[in-house]
Structure formats: C-alpha cells, structure tokens
BALORO-388881 format. One record per residue: x, y negated, z negated of N, C-alpha, C, O in turn. Coordinates in steps of 0.05 Angstrom, whole numbers, plus 32768, in hexadecimal, padded with zeros to 4 digits. Layout:
! BALORO-388881
XYZXYZXYZXYZ/...
This chain:
! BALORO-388881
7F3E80A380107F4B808A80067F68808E80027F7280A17FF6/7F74807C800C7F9680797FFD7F9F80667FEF7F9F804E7FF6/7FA8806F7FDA7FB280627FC67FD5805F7FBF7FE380737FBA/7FE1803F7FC27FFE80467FBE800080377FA77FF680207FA5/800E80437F94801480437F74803380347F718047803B7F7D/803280217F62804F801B7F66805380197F45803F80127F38/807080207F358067801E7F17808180167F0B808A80177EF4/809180087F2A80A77FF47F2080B47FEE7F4380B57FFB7F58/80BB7FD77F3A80D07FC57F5680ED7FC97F5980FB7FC57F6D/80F77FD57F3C810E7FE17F38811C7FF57F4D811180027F5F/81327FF57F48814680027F57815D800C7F52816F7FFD7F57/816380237F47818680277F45819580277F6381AD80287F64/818980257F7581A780167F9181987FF87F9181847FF07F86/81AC7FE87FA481AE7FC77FAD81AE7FCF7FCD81C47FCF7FD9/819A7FD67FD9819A7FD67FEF81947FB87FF881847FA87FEE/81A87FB5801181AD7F95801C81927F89802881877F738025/81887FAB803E81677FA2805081527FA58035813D7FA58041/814C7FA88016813B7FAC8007812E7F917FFA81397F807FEA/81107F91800681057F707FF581077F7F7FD5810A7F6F7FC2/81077F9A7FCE81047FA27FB8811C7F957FA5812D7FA77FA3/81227F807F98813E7F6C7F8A81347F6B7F7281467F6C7F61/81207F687F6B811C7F5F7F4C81107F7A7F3381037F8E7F37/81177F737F25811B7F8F7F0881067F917EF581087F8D7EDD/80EB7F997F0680D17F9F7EF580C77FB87EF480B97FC37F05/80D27FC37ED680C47FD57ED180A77FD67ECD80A67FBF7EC3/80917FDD7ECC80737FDB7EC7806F7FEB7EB1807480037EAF/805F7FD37E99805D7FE27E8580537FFB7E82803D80017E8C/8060800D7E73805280307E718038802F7E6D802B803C7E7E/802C80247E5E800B80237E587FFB80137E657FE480117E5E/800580017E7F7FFB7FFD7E8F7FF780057EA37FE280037EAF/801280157EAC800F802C7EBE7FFC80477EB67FEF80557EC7/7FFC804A7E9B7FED80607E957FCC80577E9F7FBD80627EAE/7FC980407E917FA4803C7E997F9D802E7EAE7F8680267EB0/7FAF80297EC17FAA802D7EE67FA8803D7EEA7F9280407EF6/7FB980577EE97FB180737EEB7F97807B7EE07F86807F7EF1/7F91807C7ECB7F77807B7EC37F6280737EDD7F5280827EE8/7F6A80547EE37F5280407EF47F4780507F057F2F80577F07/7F6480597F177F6980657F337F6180787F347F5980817F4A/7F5E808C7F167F4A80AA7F1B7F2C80A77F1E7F1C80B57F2A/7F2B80937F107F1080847F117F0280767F257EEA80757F27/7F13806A7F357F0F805E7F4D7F08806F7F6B7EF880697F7D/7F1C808B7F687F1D809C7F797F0B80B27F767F0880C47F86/7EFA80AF7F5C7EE480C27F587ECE80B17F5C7EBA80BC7F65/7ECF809F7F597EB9808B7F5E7EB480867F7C7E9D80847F85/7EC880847F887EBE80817FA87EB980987FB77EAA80967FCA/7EC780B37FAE7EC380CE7FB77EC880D77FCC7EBD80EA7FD8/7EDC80C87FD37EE180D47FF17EEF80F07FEE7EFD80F87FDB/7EE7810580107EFB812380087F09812380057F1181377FFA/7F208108800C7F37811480107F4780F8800D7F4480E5801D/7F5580F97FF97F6B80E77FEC7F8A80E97FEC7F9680FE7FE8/7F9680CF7FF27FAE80D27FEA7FBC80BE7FDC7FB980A67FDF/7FD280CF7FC67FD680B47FB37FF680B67FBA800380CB7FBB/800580937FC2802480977FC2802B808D7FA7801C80827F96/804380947FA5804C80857F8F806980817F96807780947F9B/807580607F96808A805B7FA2808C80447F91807B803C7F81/80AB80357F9780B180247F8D80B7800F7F9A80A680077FAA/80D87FFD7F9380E780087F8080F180287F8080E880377F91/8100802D7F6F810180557F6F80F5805D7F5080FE80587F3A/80DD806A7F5880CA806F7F4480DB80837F3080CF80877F1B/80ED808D7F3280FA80A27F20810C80917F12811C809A7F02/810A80757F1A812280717F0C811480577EF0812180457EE7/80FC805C7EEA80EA804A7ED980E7805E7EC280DD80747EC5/80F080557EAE8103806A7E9180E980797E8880ED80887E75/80CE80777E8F80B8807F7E8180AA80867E998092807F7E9B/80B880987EB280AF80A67EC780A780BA7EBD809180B77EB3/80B280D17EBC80A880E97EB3808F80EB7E9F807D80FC7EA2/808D80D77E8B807180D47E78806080CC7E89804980D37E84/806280BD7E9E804D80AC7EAC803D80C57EC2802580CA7EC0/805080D47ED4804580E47EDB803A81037ED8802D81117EE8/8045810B7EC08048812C7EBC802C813A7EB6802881527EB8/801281247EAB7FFC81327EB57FEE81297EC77FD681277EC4/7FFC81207EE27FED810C7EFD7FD681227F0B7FDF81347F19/7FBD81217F067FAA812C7F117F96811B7F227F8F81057F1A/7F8F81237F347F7C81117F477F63812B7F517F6D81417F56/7F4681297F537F4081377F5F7F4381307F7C7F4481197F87/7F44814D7F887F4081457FB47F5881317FB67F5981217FC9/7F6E81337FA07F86811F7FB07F9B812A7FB27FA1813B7FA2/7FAB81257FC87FC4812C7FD57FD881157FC77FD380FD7FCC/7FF681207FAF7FF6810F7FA88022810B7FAC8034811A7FA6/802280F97FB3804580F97FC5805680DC7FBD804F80C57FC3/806980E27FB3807C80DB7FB2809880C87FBB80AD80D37FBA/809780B37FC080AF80A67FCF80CC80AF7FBB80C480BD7FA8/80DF80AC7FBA80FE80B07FB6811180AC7FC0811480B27FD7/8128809F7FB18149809E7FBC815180BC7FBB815B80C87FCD/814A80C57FA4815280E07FA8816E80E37F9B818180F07FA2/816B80CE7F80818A80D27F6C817D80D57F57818680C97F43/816480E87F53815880F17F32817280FE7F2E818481027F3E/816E81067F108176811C7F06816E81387EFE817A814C7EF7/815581337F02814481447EFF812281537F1B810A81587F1B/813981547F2B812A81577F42811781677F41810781667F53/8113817D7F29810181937F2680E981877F1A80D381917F1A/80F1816F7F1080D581687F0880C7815E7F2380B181677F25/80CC81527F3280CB81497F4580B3815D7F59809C81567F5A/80B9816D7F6380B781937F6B80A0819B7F60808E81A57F6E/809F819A7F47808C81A67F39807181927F2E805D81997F22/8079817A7F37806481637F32805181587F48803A81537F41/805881527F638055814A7F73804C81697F86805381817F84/803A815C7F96802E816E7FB4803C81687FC7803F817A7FD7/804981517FCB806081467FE2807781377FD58073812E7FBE/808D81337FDF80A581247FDE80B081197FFC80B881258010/80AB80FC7FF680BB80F4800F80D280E6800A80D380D77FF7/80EB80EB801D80FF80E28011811080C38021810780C18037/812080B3801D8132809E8026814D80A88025815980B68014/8153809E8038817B809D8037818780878033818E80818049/818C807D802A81A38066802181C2806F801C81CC80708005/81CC8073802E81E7807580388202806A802782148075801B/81FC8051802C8217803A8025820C803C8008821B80497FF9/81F480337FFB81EC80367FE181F3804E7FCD81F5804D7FB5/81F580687FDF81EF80807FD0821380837FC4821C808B7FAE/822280787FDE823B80847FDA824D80707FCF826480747FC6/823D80527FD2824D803F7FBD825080497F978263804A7F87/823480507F97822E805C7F7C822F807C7F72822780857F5C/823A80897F86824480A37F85823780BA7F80823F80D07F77/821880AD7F8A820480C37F8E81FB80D97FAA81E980EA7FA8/820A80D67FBF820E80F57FCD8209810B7FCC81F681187FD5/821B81127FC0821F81307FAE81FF81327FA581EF81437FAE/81F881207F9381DB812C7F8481C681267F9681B481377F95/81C481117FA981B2810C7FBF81AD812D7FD5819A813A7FDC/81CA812F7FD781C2814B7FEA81B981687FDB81AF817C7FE5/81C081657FC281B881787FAE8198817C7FA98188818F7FAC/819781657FA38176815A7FA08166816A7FC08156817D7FC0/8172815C7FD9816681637FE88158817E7FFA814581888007/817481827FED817981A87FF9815B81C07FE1815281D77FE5/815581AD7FCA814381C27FBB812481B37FC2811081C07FBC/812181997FCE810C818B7FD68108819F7FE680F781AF7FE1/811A81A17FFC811481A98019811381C48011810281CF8020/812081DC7FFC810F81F57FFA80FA82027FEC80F682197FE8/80EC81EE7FE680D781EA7FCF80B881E27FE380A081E27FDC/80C881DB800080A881D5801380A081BE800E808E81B6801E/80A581B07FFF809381907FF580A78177800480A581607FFB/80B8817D801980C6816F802080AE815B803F80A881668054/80A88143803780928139804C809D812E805780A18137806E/80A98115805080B180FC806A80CC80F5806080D380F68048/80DD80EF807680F680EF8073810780D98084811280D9809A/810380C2806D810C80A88077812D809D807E813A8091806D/813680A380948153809D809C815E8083809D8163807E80B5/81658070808C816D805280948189805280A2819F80598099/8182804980B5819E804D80D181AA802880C681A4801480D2/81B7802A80B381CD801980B381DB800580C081D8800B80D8/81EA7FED80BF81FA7FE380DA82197FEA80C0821D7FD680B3/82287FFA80BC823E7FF780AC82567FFA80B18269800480A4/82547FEF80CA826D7FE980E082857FFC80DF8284801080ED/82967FFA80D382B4800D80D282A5802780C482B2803B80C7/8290802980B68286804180AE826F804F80BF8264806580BA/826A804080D28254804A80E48254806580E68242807480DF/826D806F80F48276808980FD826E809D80E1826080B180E2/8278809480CC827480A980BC825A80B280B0825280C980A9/824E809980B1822F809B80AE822280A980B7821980B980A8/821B80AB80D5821980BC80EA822680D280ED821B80E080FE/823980DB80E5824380F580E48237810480C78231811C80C5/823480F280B2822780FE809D8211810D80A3820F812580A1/81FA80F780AE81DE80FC80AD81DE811F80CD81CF813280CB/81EE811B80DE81F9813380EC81F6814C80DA81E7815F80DB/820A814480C78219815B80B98203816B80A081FF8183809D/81F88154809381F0815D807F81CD8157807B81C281618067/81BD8147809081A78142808B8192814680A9817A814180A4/8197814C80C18183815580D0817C816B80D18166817480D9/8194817880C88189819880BE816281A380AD814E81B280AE/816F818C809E8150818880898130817B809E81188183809B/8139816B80AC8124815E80BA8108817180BD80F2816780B7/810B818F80C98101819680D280EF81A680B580DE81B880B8/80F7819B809F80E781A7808780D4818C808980BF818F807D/80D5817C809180B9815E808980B4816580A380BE817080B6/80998154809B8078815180AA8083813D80C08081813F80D8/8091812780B28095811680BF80B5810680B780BA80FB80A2/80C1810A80C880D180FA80C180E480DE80DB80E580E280F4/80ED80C980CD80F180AD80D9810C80AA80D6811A80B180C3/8114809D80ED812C808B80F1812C806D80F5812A8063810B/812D805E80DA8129804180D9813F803A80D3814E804480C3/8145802080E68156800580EB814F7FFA80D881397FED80D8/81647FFD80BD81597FEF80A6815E7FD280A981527FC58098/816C7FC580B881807FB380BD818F7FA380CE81A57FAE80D3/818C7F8A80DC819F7F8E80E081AD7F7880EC81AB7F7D8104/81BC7F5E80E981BF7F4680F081CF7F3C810681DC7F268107/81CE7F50811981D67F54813781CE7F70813D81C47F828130/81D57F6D815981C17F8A817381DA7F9C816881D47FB3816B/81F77F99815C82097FB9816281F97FCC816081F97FDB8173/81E37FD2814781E27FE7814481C77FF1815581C180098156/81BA7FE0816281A57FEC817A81B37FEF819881A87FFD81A9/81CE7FE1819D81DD7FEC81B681F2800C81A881FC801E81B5/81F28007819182048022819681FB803C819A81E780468190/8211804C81AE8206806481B58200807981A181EF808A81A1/820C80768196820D808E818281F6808E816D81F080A28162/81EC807A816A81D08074815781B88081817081A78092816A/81BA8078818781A88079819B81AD809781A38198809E81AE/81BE80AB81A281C580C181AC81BB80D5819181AE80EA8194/81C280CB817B81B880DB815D819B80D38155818E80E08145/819380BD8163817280BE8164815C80D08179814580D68172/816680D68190816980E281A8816281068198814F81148195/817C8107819481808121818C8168812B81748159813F8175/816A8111815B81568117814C813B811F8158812E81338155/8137810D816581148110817681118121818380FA81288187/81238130818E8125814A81A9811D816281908107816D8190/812E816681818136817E816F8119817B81628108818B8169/8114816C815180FE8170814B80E38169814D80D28173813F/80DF8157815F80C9814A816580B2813D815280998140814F/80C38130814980B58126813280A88115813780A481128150/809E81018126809080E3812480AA80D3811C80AF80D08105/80B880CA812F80C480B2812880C3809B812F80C180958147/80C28085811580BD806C811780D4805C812180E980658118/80D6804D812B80ED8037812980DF8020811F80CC8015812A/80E8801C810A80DC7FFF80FD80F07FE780FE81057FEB80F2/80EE7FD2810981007FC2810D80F87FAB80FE80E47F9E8100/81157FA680E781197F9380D981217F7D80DB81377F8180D0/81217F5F80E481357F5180E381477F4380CA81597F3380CB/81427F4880C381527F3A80A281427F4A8083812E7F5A8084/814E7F438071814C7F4C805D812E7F3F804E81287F458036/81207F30805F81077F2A805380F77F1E806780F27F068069/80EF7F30807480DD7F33808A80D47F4B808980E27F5E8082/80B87F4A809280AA7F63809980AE7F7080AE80B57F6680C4/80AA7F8D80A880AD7F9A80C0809D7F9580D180867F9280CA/80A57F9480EE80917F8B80FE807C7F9D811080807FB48117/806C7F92811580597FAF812880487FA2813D804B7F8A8141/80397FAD8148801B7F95815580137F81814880107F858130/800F7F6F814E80007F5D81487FDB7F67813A7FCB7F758146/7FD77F5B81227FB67F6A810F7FAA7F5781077F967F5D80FB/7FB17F3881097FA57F2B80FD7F887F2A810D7F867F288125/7F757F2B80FC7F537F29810B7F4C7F43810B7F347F48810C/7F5D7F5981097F4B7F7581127F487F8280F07F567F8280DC/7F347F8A80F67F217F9F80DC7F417FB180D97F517FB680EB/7F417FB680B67F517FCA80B87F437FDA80967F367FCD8085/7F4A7FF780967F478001807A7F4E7FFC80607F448002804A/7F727FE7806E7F787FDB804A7F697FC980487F5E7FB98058/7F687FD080207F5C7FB9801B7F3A7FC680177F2A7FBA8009/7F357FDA80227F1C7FEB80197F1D800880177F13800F8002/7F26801F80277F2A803180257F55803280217F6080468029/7F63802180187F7E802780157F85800D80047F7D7FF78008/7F9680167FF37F9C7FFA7FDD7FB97FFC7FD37FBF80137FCC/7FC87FEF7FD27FE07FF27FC07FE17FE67FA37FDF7FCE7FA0/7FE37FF57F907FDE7FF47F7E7FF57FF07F64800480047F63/7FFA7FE07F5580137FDA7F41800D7FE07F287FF77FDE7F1C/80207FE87F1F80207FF67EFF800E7FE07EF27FF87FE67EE9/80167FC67EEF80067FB87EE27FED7FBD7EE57FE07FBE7ED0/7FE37FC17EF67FBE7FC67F047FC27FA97F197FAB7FA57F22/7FCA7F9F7F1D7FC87F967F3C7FC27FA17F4E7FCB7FB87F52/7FAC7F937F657FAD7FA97F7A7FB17F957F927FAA7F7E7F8E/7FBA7F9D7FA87FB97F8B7FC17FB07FA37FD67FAD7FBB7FD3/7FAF7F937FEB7FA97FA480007FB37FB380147FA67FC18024/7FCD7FAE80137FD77FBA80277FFD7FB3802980057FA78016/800E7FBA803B80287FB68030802B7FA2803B80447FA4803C/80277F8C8046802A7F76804E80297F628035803A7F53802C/800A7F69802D80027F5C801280157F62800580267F508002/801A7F757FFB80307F7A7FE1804D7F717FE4805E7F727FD2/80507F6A7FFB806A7F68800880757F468000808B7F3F7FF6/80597F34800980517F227FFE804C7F187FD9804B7F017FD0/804B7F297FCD804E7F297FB680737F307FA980827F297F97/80737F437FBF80987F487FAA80A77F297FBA80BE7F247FB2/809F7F1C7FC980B27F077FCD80AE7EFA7FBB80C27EF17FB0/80947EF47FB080917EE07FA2809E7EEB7F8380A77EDA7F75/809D7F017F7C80B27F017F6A80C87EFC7F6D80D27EF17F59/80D77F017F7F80F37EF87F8F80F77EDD7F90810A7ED17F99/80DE7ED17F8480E37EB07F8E80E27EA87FAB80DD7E907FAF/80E67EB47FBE80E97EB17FD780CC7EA57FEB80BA7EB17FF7/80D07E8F7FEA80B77E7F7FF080B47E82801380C57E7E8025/80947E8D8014808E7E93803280767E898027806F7E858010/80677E868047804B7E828051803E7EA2804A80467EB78055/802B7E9E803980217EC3803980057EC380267FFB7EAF801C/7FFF7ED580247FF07EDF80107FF67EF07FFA7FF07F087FFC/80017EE67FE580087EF67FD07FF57EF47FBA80037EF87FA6/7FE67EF17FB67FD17EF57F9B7FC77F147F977FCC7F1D7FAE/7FBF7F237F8C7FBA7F3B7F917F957F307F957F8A7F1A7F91/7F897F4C7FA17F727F4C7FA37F637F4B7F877F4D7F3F7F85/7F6B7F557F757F647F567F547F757F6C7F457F8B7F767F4B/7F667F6F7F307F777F867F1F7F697F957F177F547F8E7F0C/7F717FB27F187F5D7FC87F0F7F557FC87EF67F3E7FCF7EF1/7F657FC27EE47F617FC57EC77F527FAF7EBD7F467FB37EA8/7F527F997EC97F3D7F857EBA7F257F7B7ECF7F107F707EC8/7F2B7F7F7EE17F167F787EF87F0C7F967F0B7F097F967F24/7F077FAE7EF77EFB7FCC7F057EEB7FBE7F157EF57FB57F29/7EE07FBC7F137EBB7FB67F297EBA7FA97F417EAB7FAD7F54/7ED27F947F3C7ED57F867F547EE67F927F617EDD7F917F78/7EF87F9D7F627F0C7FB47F727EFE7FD17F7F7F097FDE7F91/7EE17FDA7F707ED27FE97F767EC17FD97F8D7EBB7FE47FA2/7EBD7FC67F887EA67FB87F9E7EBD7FB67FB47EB27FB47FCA/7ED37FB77FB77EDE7FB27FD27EDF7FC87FE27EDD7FC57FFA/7EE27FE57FD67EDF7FFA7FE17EC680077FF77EC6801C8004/7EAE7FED7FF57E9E7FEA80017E997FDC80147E827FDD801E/7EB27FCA80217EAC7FB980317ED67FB9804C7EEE7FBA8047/7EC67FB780627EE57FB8806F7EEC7F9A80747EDB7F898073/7F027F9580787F087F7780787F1C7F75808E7F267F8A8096/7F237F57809B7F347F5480B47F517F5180A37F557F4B808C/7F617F5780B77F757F5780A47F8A7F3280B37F887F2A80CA/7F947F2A80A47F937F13808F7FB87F0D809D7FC07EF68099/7FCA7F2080AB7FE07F1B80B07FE87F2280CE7FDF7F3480DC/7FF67F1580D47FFE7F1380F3800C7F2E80F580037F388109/801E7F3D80EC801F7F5680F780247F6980DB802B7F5F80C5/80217F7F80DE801F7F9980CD80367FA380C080467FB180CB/803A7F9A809F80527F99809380567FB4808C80637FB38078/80517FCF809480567FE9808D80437FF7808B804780108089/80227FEB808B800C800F809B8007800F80AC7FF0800980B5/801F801780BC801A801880D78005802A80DF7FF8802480F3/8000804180D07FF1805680D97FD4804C80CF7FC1805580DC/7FD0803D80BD7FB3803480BE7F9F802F80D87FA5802080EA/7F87803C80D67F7D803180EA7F73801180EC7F6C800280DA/7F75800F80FD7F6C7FF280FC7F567FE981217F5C7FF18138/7F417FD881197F367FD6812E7F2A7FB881387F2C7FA98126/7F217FAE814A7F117F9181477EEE7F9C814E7EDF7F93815F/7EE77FAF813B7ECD7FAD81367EC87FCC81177ED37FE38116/7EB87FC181077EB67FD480F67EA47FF380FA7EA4800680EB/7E987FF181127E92800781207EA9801B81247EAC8033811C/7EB5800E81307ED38020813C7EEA8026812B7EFE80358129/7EDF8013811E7EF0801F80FC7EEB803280EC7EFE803E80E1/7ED7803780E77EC8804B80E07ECC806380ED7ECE807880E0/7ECE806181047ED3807781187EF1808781167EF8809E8114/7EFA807381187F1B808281107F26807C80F87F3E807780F5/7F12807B80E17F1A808580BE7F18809F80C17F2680AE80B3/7F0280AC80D67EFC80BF80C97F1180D780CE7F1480ED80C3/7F2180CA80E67F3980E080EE7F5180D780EE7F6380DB80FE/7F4F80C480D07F6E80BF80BF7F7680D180BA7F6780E480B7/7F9480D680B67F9D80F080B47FA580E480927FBD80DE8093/7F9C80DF80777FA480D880607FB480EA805E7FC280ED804A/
C-alpha cells in the first residue's frame, strides 16, 4: 500500500507553476491521530511492503514538524520525504526518514536567499545515502536562463547520480522558448546520457492545470484502494488528481472536478477500511501525477501488475 501524508499546503517560496497558494497549517493533533489511523490502517490491511510520502506544501516548514514526526514508526514501511531543502536543521531530516527526495526552485531559492543553505543541505543528503528522487524544475526565466543552467551544470548534476531516480520537469511555461531552446534540450541530453536515469518530462500548461499523461478515465486503477493521499486533517482522497481537485477549491478556483474527499480517517475508520477492498475506475480524463500507478481496463490485469509495483 502507498500512502501520501500531507500535514500542511503551506510554503515558504511563491512558486509562479505551484497550485500549492493558500496557508494551511493542519492541526498538530490532528495530524498526530491520522498518524495513529494510518498505523492502523496499514496493519490492518497487511500488506509486505509499504510506502509512506510525506509532502506538501514544504512539510519542514509547519512550526510543529519535528513533534509530528520524531517517533514516525510504521511496520514493513518504507518511509520518504518530499523537500525544498531550506530546513535548518537538515540532520533531523537524515536521521528521521529512510529516503529524501528533493525539488529545485531556482528563481524562488535565490529571490529569498536560500542557495547557500539549499546546496549545504544537499551535499550532507547526498552523503548520508538517503538521497532518492531529485526533482529539477527547468524554468522559462528569460535574461536568467543562462545562469540557471549553468548553476544546475555547476553545482547539481554532480549529485544526480546519488538518487534512484531523478527528473527534469517543465515546471512552466506560457510559450515554446523554453522547449525550443538548445541549451535546456542539450542539458537534458547530457543529464540522461550521464546517468541514465528515469526522467520524466511532465508538461504543464499554466499554473492550474494538471499535469498531463494518457488518457485513464474508465480503466481500473490502485488509487483509491491500495494508494490514498491522505491530509493532516484525516481527509483522504484518492489519488493526485483528486487532491489536486481539492487544493483548487481552496484556491477558490472554480473547475469541473471532483473534490470531495472519499471520507475521513478519523471519523469515518471503517468506511476508508472497506475501500481497501475494492478497485475502482478512475473518474478523470488524464493522470494528475501517478503516473507510475498501475492502471488497467480489467481487474484481472490489475492485480497482475500490483504485484510487480515497485512501492
């Protein structure tokens, strides 16, 4: 089973491509007894082999982080981390977590004069082994392009080859410059040669749109029974489309969607347990970020390739 934990929407950067805009911390003691749910949930269904994310928002930056996670125990779970990677305290970080995956935010880091501690942070991630996925947002920042790209040269593919996996995403972008330019296309090139990684190109068109992928509406998928995203409050939805659908609607930003959550752990256990029992079609025209989920148009064949998810 996978489980993604979110325990605020918050953010110390203003990234331009981020639906993440609005300032919810999740109360500490509600986050505490979802955690609770979720141990309960994940012992209850028993699968071998678990994984729990926990992302935001930037989860380090919710003032009652460190209390929320410092005795995070799961049995049979693999348990990892999203980050900007401007803690102050990166050792807790290291010493808490089984994985860290990290983001770059460029124009954000250096408007607010976090650099220096971003590459600091990164350099003890990456010798510490817990360095997993390593998310690159390729920018359009016109007269700064060059420098951007000479940065991530200079100071960050070096690291690549410490994650499992790491991505070069078009966070952005409201004309083609930055998919005709060479130098994005030549430093993506290079990235993929050198290390052969898993990279995604996820293509955004605006600041509140989903990422786009195949077309899923009608086919069986695991969210939603074996994978849930999960909110400090105890909300749960099914998948990042769903949730995606929910942060607009905090945003006010009125679309055609499904934002209700599926229920809530903390007052509706049983019914959130009964879904873990059943697979469902999934509900949106294309795949707002699990890409890697399997997904199938029959529950036979779904079954078939859960069993060689890589959680």
């Amino acid at each position: 089973m996978e489980i993604n934990f979110k325990i605020n929407n918050k953010c110390n950067l203003n990234c331009e491509y981020c639906l993440w805009k609005q300032s919810i911390n999740f109360d500490y003691l509600d986050c505490i007894n979802t955690l609770k749910a979720i141990k309960k949930l994940l012992k209850e269904v028993n699968d071998q082999k678990n994984i729990f994310y926990i992302h935001g928002g930037e989860s380090t930056f919710h003032p009652k982080f460190e209390e929320i996670f410092k005795d995070l125990k799961f049995d049979n779970t693999f348990i990892e981390l999203q980050t900007n990677l401007t803690t102050k305290n990166v050792d807790f970080l290291i010493n808490t977590f089984d994985n860290i995956s990290v983001s770059l935010h460029y124009k954000e880091l250096k408007k607010v004069k976090k650099l220096d501690l971003y590459l600091e942070n990164l350099e003890k991630i990456a010798k510490s082994g817990k360095l997993h996925n390593f998310d690159i947002m390729l920018e359009n920042l016109g007269k700064e392009q060059k420098e951007y790209l000479d940065f991530i040269k200079n100071n960050i593919l070096k690291y690549s080859d410490c994650a499992k996996y790491s991505e070069m995403i078009y966070a952005y972008w409201d004309n083609e410059n930055i998919m005709n330019n060479s130098e994005v296309f030549n430093l993506n090139k290079e990235f993929y040669e050198k290390y052969n990684k898993t990279v995604k190109i996820n293509q955004k068109k605006s600041t509140n749109e989903n990422w786009f992928n195949n077309q899923v509406k009608g086919l069986y998928c695991l969210a939603g029974c074996k994978k849930f995203h999960i909110f400090g409050n105890g909300n749960v939805y099914k998948c990042a489309s769903h949730e995606t659908q929910a942060i607009k609607e905090f945003n006010k930003v009125k679309e055609d969607g499904i934002s209700e959550p599926l229920g809530n752990i903390l007052t509706n256990y049983n019914e959130i347990f009964k879904l873990t029992k059943e697979y469902k079609k999934c509900e949106f025209n294309y795949c707002g970020g699990d890409f890697d989920t399997p997904k199938s148009n029959s529950i036979e064949k779904l079954k078939i390739l859960e069993k060689f998810n890589d959680y």
